[in-house]
C-alpha positions, 0 to 999 in steps of 0.5 A: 124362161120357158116356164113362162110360155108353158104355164102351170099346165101338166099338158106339156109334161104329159105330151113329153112322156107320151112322146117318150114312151111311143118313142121307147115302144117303138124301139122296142118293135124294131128291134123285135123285128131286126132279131125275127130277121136275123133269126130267120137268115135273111139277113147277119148281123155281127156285133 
């Protein structure tokens, strides 16, 4: 049913991945950021 609204576009493919994609980067800046502090004492973590 979706499909119908959506057409036979790519743009919306695209616009997912896209999203996905920052989505993924920016996890991947946080958690650079979390270990940096850790590392730096500021903060401890347990797992």
């Amino acid at each position: 049913m979706i499909s119908s609204y959506l057409g036979k576009s790519e743009a919306f493919d695209s616009a997912v991945a896209d999203f996905a994609v920052n989505c993924a980067d920016r996890v991947e800046q946080d958690d650079q950021a979390i270990i940096t502090v850790v590392k730096s004492g500021r903060i401890e973590a347990k797992s």
